[in-house]
C-alpha positions as CSV (number, residue, x, y, z in Angstrom):
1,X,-15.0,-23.7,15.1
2,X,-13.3,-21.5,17.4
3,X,-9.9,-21.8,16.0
4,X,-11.2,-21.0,12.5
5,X,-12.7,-17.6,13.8
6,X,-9.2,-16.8,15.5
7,X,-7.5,-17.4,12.6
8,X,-10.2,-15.3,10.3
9,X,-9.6,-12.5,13.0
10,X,-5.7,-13.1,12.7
11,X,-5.4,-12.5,9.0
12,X,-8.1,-9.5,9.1
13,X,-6.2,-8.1,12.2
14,X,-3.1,-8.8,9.9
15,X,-4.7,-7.3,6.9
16,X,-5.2,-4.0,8.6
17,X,-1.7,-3.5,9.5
18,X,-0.3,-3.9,6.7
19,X,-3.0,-1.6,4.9
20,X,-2.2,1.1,7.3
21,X,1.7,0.7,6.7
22,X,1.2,1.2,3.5
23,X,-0.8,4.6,4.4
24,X,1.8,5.7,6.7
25,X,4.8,5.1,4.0
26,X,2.5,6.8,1.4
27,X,1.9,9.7,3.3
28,X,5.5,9.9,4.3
29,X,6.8,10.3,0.6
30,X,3.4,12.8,-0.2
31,X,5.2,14.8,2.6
32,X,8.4,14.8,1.4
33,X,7.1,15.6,-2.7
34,X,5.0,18.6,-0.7
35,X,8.6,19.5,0.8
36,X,10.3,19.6,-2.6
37,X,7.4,21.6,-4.0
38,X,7.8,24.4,-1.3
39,X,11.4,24.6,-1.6
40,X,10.8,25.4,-5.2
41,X,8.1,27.6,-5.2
42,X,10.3,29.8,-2.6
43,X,13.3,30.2,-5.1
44,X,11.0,31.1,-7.9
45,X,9.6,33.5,-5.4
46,X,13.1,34.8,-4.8
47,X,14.0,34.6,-8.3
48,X,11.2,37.0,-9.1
49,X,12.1,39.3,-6.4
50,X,15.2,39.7,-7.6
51,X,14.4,40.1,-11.2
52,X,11.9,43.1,-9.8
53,X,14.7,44.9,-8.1
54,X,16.8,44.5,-11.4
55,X,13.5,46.0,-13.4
56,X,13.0,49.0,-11.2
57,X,16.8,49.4,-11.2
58,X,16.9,49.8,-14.7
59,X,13.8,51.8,-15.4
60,X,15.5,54.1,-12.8
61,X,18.4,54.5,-15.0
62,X,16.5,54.8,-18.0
63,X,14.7,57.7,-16.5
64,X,18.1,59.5,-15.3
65,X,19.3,58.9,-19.0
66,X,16.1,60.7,-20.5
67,X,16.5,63.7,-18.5
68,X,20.0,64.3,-20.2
């Protein structure tokens, strides 16, 4: 009787750790998709920066051209 309730806690002890490996390696790769993510939305961000500058640039020489 008492091995069978050593071995029940075994494999539930065992259960457990591999259930919370498999947490830890999915929340690894969530990190590194969340990683990716950033590092795309920052060069969109700078992308539109840039193409602002450009924009204001260009309305700046539109406006020197009207005033000929």
């Amino acid at each position: 009787m008492l091995i069978k309730k050593l071995i029940g806690l075994i494999l539930i002890l065992g259960f457990f750790v591999m259930a919370c490996k498999d947490t830890k390696k999915e929340q690894e790769e969530l990190n590194q998709k969340l990683e990716q993510i950033e590092a795309v939305e920052t060069a969109v961000d700078s992308t539109l920066n840039a193409v602002n500058e450009k924009a204001e640039q260009v309305e700046e020489l539109i406006k020197e051209l009207d005033s000929i």
